[in-house]
C-alpha positions as a Python dict, from the first residue, in 0.01 Angstrom:
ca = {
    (1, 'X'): (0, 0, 0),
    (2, 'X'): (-223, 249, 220),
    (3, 'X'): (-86, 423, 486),
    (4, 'X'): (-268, 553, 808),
    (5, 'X'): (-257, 901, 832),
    (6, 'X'): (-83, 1051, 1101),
    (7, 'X'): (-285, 1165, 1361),
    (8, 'X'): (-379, 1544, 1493),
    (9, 'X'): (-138, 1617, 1802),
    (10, 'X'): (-317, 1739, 2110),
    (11, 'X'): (-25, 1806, 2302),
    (12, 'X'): (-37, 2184, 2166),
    (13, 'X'): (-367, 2296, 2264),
    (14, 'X'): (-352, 2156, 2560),
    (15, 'X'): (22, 2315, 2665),
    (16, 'X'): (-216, 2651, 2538),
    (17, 'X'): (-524, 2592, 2720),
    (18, 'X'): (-298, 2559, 3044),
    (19, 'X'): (-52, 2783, 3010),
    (20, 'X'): (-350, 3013, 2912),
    (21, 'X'): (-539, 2908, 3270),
    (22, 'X'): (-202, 2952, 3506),
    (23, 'X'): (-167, 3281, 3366),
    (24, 'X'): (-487, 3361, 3432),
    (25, 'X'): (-475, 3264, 3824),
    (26, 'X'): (-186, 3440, 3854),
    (27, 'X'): (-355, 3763, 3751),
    (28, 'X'): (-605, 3693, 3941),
    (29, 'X'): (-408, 3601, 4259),
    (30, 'X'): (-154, 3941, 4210),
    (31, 'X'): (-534, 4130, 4207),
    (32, 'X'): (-656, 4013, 4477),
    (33, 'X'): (-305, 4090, 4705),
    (34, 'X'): (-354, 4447, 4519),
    (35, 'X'): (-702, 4448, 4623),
    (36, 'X'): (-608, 4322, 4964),
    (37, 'X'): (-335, 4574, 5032),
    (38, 'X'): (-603, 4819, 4928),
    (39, 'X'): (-835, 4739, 5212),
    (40, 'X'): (-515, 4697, 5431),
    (41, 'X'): (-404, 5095, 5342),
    (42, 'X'): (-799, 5225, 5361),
    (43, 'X'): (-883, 5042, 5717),
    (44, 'X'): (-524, 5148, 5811),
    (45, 'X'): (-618, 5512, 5687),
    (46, 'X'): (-957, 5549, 5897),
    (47, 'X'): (-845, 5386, 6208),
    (48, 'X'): (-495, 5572, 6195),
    (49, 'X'): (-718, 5893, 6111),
    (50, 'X'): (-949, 5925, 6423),
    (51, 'X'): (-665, 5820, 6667),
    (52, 'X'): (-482, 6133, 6535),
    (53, 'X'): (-797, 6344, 6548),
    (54, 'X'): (-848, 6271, 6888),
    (55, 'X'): (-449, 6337, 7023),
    (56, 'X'): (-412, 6659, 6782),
    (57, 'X'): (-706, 6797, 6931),
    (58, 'X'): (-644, 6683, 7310),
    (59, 'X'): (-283, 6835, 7253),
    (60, 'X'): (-430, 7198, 7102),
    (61, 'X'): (-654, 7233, 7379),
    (62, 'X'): (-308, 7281, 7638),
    (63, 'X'): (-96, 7445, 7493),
    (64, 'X'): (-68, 7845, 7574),
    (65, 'X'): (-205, 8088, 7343),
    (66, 'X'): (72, 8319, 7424),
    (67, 'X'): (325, 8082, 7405),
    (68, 'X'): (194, 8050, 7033),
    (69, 'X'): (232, 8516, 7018),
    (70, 'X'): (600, 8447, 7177),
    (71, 'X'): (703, 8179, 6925),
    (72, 'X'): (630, 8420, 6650),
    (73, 'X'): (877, 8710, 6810),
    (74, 'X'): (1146, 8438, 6897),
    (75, 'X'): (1153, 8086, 6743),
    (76, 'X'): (1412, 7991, 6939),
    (77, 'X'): (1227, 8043, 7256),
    (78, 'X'): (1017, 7706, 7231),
    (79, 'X'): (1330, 7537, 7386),
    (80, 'X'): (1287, 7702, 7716),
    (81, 'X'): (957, 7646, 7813),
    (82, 'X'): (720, 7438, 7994),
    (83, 'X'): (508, 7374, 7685),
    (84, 'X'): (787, 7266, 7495),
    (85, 'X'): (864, 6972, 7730),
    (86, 'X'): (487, 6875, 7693),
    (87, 'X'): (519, 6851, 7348),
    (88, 'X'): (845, 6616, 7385),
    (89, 'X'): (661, 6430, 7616),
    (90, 'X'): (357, 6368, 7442),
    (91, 'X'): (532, 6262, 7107),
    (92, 'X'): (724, 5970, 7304),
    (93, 'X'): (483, 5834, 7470),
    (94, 'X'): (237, 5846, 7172),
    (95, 'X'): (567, 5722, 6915),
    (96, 'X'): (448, 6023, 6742),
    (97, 'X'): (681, 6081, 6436),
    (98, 'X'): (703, 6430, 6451),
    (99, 'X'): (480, 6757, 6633),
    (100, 'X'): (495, 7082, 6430),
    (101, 'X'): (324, 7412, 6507),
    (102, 'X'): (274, 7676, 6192),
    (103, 'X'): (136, 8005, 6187),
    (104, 'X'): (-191, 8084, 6020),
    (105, 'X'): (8, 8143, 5688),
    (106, 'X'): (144, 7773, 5674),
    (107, 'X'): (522, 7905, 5826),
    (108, 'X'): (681, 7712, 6095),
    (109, 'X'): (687, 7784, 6415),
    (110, 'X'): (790, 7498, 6646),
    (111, 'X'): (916, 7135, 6481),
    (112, 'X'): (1060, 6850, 6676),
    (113, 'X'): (1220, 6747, 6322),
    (114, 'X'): (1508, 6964, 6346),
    (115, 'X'): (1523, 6983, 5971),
    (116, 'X'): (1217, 7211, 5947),
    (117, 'X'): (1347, 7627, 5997),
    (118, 'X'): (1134, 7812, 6165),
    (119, 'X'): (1035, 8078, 6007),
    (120, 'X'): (1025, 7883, 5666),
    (121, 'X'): (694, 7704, 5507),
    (122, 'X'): (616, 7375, 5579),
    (123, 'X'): (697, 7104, 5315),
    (124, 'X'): (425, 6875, 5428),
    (125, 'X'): (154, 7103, 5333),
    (126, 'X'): (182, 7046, 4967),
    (127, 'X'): (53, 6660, 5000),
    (128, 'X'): (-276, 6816, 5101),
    (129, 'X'): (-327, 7168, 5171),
    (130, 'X'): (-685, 7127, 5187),
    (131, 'X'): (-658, 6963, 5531),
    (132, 'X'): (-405, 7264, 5659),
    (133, 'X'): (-721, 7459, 5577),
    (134, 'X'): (-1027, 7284, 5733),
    (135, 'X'): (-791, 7322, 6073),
    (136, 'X'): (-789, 7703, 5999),
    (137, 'X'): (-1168, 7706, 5974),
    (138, 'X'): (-1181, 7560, 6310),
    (139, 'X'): (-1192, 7229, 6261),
    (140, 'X'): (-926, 6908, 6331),
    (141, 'X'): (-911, 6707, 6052),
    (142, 'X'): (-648, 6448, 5885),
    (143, 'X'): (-446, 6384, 5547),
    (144, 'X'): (-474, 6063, 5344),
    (145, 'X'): (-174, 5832, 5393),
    (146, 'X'): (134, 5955, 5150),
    (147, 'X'): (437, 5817, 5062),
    (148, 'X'): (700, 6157, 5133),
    (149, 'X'): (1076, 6111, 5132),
    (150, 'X'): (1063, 5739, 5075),
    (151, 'X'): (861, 5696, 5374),
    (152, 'X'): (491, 5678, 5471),
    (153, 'X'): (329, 5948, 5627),
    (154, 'X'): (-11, 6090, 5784),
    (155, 'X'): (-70, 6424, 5942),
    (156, 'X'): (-336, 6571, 6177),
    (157, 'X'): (-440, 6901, 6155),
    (158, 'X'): (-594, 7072, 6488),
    (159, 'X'): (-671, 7449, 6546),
    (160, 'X'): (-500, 7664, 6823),
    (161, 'X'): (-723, 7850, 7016),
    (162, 'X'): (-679, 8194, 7204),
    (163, 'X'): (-875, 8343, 7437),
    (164, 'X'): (-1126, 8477, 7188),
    (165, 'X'): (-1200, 8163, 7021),
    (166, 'X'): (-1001, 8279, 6714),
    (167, 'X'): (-768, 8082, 6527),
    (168, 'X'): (-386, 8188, 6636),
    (169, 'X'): (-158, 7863, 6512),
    (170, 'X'): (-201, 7504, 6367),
    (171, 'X'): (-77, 7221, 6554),
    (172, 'X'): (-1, 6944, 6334),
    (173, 'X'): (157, 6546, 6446),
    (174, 'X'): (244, 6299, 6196),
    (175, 'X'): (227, 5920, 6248),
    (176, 'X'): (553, 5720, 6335),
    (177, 'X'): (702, 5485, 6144),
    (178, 'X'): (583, 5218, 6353),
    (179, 'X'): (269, 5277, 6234),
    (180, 'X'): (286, 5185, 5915),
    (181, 'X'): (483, 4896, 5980),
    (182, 'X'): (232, 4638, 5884),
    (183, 'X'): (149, 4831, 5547),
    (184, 'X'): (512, 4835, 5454),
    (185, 'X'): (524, 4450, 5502),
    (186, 'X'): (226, 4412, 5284),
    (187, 'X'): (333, 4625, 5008),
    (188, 'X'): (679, 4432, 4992),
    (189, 'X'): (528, 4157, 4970),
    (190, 'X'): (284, 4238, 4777),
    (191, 'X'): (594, 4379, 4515),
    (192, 'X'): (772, 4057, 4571),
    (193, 'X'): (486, 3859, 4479),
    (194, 'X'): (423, 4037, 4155),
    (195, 'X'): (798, 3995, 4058),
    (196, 'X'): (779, 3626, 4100),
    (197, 'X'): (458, 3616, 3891),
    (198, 'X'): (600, 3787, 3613),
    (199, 'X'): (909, 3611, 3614),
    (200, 'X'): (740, 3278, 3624),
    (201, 'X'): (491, 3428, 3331),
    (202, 'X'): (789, 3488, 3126),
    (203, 'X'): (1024, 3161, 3184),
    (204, 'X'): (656, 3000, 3065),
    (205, 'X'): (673, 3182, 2759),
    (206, 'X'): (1035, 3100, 2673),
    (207, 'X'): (942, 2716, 2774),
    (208, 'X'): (624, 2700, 2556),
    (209, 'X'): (816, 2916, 2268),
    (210, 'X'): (1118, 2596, 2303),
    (211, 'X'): (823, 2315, 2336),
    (212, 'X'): (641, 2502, 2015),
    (213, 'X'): (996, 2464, 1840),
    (214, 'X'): (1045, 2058, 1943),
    (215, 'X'): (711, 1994, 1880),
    (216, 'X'): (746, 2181, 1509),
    (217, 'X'): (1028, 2016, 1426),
    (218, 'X'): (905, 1679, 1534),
    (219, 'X'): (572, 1688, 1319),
    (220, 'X'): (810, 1811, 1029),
    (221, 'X'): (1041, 1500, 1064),
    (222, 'X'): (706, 1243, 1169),
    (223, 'X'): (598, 1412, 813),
    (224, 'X'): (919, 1367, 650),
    (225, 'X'): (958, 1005, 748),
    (226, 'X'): (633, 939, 622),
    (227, 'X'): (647, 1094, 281),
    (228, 'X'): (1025, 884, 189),
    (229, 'X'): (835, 590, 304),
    (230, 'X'): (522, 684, 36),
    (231, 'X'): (800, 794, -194),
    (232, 'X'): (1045, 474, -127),
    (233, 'X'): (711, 234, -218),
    (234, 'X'): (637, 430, -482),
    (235, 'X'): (955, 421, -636),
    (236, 'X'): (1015, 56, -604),
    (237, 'X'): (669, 9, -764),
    (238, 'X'): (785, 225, -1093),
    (239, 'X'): (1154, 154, -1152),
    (240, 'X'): (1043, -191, -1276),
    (241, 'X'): (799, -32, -1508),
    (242, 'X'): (1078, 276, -1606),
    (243, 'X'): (1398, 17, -1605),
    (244, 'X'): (1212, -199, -1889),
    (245, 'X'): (1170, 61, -2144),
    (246, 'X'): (1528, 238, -2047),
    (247, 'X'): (1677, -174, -2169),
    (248, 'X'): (1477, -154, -2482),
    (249, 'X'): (1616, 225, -2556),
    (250, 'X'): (1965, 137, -2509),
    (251, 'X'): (1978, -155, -2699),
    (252, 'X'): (1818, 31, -2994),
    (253, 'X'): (2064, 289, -2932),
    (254, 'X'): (2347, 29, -2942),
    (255, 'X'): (2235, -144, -3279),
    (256, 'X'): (2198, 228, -3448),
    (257, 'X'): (2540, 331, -3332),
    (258, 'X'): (2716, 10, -3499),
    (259, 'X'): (2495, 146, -3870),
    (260, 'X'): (2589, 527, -3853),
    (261, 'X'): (2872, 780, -3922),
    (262, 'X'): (3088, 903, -3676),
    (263, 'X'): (2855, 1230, -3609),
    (264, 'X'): (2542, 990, -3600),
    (265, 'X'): (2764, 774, -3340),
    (266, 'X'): (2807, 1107, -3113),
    (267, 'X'): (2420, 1171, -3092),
    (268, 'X'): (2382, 765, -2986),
    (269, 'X'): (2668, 842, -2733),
    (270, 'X'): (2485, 1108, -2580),
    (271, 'X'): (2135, 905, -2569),
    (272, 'X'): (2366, 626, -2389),
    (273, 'X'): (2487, 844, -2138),
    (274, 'X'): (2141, 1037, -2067),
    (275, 'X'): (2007, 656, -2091),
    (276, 'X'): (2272, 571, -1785),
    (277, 'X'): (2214, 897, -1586),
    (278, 'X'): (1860, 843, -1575),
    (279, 'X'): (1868, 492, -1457),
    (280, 'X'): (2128, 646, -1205),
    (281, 'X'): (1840, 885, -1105),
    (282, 'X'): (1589, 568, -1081),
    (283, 'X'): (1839, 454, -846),
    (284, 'X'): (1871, 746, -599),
    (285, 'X'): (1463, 764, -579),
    (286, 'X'): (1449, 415, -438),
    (287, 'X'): (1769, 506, -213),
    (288, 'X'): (1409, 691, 35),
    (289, 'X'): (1329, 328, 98),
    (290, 'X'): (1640, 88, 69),
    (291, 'X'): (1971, 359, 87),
    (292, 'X'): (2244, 224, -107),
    (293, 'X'): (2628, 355, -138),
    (294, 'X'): (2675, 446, -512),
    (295, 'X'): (3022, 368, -639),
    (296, 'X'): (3281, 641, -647),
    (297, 'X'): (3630, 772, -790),
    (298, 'X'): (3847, 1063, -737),
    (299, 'X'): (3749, 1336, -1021),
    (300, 'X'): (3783, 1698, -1110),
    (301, 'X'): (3501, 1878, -1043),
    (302, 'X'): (3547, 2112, -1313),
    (303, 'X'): (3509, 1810, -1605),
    (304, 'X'): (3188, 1681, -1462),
    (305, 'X'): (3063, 2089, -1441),
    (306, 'X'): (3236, 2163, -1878),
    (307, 'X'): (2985, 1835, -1941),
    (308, 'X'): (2678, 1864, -1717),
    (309, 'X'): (2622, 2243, -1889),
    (310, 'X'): (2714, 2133, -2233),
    (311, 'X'): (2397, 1852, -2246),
    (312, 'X'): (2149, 2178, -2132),
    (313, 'X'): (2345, 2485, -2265),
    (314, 'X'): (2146, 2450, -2579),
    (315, 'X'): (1822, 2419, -2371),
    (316, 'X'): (1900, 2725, -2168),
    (317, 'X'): (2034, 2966, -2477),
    (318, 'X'): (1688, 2904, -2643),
    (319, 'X'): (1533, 3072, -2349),
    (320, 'X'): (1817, 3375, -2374),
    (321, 'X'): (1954, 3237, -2054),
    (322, 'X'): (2357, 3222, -2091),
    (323, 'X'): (2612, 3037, -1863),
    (324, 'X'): (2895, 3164, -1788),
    (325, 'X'): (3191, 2937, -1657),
    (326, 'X'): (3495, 3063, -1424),
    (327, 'X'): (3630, 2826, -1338),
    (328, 'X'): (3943, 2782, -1067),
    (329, 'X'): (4175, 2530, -1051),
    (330, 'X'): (4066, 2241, -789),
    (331, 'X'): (4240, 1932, -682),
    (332, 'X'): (4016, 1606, -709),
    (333, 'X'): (3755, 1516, -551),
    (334, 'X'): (3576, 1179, -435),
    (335, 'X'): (3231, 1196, -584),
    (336, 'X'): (3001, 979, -757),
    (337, 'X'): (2967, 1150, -1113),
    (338, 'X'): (2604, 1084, -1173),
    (339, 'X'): (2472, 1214, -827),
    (340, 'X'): (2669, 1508, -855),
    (341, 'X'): (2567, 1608, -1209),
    (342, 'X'): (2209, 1533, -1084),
    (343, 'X'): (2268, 1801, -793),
    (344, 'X'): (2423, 2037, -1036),
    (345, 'X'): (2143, 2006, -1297),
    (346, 'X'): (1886, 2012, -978),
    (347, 'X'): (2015, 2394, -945),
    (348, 'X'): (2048, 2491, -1291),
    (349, 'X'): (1717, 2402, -1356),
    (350, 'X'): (1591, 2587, -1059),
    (351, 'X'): (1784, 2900, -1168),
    (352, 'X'): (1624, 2913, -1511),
    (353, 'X'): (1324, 2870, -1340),
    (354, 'X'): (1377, 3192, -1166),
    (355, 'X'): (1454, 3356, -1444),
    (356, 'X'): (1185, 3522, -1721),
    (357, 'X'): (1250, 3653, -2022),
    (358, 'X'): (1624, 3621, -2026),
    (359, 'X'): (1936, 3637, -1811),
    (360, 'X'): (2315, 3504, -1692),
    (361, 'X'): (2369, 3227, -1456),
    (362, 'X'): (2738, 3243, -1351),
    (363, 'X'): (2929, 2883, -1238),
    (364, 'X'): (3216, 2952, -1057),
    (365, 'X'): (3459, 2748, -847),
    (366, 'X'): (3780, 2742, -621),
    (367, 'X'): (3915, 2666, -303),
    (368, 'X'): (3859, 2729, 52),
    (369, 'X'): (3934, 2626, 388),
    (370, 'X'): (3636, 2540, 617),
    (371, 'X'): (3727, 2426, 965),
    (372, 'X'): (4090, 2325, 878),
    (373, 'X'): (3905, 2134, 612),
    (374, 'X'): (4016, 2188, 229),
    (375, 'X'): (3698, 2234, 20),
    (376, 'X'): (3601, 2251, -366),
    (377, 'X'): (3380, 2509, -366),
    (378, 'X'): (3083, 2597, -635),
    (379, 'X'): (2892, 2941, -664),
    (380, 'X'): (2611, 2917, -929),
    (381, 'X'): (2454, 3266, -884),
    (382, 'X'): (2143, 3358, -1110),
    (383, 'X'): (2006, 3738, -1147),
    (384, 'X'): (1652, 3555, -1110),
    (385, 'X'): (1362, 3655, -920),
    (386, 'X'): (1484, 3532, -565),
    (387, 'X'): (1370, 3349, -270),
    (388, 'X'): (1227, 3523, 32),
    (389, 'X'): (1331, 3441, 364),
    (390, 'X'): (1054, 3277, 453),
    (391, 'X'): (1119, 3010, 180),
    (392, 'X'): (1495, 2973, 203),
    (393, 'X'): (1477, 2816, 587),
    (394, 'X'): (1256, 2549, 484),
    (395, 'X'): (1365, 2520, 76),
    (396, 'X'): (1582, 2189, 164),
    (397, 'X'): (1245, 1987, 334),
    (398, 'X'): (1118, 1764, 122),
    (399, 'X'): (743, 1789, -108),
    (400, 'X'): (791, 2170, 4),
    (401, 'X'): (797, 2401, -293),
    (402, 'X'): (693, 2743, -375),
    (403, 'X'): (704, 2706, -766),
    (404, 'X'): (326, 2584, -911),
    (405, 'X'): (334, 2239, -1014),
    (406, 'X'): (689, 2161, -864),
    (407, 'X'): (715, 1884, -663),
    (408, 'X'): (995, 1980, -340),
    (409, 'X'): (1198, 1716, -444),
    (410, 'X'): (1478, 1844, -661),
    (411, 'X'): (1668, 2115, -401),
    (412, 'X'): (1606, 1792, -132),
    (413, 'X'): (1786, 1539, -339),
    (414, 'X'): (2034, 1759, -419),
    (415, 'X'): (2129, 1814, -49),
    (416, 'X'): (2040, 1431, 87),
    (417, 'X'): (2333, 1388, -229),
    (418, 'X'): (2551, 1668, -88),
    (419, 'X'): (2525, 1523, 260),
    (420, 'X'): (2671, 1188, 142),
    (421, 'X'): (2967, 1312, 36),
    (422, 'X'): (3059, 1504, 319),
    (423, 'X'): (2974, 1834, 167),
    (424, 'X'): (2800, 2137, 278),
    (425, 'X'): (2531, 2370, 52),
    (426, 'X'): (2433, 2706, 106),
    (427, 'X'): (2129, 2973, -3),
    (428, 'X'): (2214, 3314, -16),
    (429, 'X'): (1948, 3463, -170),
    (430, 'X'): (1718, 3853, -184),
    (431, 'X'): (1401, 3896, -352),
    (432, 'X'): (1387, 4033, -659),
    (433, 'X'): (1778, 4040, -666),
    (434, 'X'): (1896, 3657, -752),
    (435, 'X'): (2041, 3370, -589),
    (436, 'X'): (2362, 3232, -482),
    (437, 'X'): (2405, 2856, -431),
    (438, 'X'): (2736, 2751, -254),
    (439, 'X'): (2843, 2389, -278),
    (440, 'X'): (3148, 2292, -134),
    (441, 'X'): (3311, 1875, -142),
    (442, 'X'): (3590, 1771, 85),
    (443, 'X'): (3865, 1741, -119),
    (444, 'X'): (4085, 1414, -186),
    (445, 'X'): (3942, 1055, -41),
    (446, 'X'): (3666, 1174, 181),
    (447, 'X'): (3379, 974, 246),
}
């Protein structure tokens, strides 16, 4: 019977394309408040700028040359005099921030910020010095806006006059904070803006990552479900073909076991049993389409494991590969025999496999406790070639296989048989270093 292949999801490119396109307005949209702001600051700058030019220069023009020559004999003295009032005057009315007089070597002379010393040079002529010295060439002139002390700030520069037309003191005002209101409000939002953004940029991430994840695992299990239902139809289709032949081989085997010797009658005992197991297998490959319960009985796991190596010991010591057995004592365990020799040969197989040109697989088994749960556990460890990561998160998923010409179906079975009993399996595993494969069955009348 055909099958329709499953067809190419869309979703993903799509969740791409868009996340791809909000991203990309949001950029945009965070540039254009940054460009914005920009503009904001630069018209803010040049219309600030000649509105100090003009008051610095209107405010040099009156004040007294020689109250500039007494300032420099006593700092103090700028609180008794009629030009100091003017100066207090001026800065309310204009909501100056501050008015500061320096001498022609940058020292200050007169401050309404009490937290400039006369006498000492003025901080504010480090954010542009170049400004401090067009005013002592005679000209008024003003700084860019700076950010100083956690606070915006712009400064005009204006020459002081004496009678000669010679340069004798600075006068410098700086904007108030009202000012710069506006551009404050702008920049946090601006800030504010740009913290949303990336937030929202990064929950996006984390929901496409999750969505990437769901829609991974749901093409794996749409695969999945398809390939047991190719397998389950094939399998119904060949255990009719297989079963026929197995009858005809196991009533030879009968008929020769009634004419030979009691060694003869041990080989024909084996060929019955291998005969049985591999119907057993038949069975559990047409469990993908119709699942069936197989029958089962309390029984030590350490019997089945003695017997299961004994039938491929032989095998495995032709290829220098030994066994070795530890085993533990374990109470019994409700299993079907033939599905759990078929998962323990599944692993064997796989460990000689991984190993070339000789080496020890070691079987080992005890008890633990899991979750208050009483467990007969198996280790079968090879010093093989290992599994990288990559390959041990997906080695359970069926038709996947990293070996050429394997088909992904043994390590699969052998968990989809684990599973059904209530069991749990393990891969512990480095490259180039071995494997470890831990089985563990709920002891007693479980499942």
């Amino acid at each position: 019977m055909s099958r329709k292949p499953l067809k190419k999801s869309y979703l993903k490119p799509f969740l791409i394309w868009a996340s791809i396109q909000l991203i990309i307005l949001l950029v945009l949209f965070n540039f254009s408040l940054f460009w914005g702001y920009r503009q904001l600051k630069i018209f803010l700058d040049n219309e600030l700028g000649e509105n100090l030019n003009l008051i610095s220069a209107l405010i040099a023009e009156n004040i007294d040359p020689e109250w500039i020559n007494e300032l420099r004999i006593e700092p103090e003295f700028y609180t008794r005099t009629s030009s100091e009032r003017f100066l207090v005057r001026i800065s309310e009315q204009q909501e100056l921030g501050n008015i500061f007089i320096l001498d022609t070597t940058g020292a200050t002379l007169y401050s309404n910020d009490w937290s400039l010393t006369p006498g000492e040079p003025n901080p504010y002529l480090a954010l542009d010095y170049s400004a401090f010295a067009i005013a002592l060439s005679g000209i008024s002139t003003t700084t860019k806006i700076y950010e100083f002390k956690n606070r915006f700030t712009k400064t005009a520069y204006a020459p002081i006059l004496d009678e000669w037309q010679n340069v004798n003191g600075i006068l410098g005002i700086e904007a108030g904070d009202e000012y710069f209101n506006i551009l404050r409000a702008a920049r946090k939002g601006m800030v504010a803006f740009l913290v949303v953004s990336l937030a929202s940029v990064v929950l996006l991430l984390i929901l496409m990552i999750i969505t990437f994840a769901v829609l991974r695992r749901t093409e794996r299990a749409l695969l999945q479900t398809a390939t047991l239902s190719t397998m389950g139809e094939m399998a119904s289709m060949m255990a009719h073909e297989i079963r026929n032949p197995l009858a005809i081989m196991k009533l030879s085997a009968e008929e020769l076991e009634e004419n030979l010797d009691s060694g003869g009658r041990e080989l024909t005992g084996f060929i019955l049993e291998e005969i049985q197991r591999l119907d057993g297998i038949i069975k559990g490959y047409m469990s993908f389409s119709s699942p069936q319960s197989e029958p089962r009985e309390l029984m030590n796991l350490n019997k089945i494991l003695e017997d299961a190596v004994s039938r491929i010991e032989p095998e495995f010591k032709n290829q220098n590969i030994a066994i070795n057995l530890e085993l533990g004592e374990l109470q019994p365990v409700h299993v079907d025999t033939n599905s759990f020799k078929q998962a323990i040969l599944n692993i064997l197989l796989n460990a000689r496999d991984a190993i070339s040109g000789g080496g020890i697989i070691n079987i080992n088994t005890s008890r633990e406790k899991h979750n208050s749960v009483q467990y007969a556990v198996l280790r079968i460890s090879d010093n093989g070639t290992g599994i990288s990561k990559k390959d041990v998160k997906r080695i359970f998923e069926i038709s996947y296989t990293s070996k050429p010409g394997g088909s992904g179906l043994g390590l699969y079975i052998t968990k989809k048989i684990v599973d059904n009993h209530s069991g749990f399996i393990k891969i512990e595993s480095r490259k180039g270093k071995g494997t470890d494969v831990i089985l563990g069955f709920p002891e007693g009348d479980v499942g």
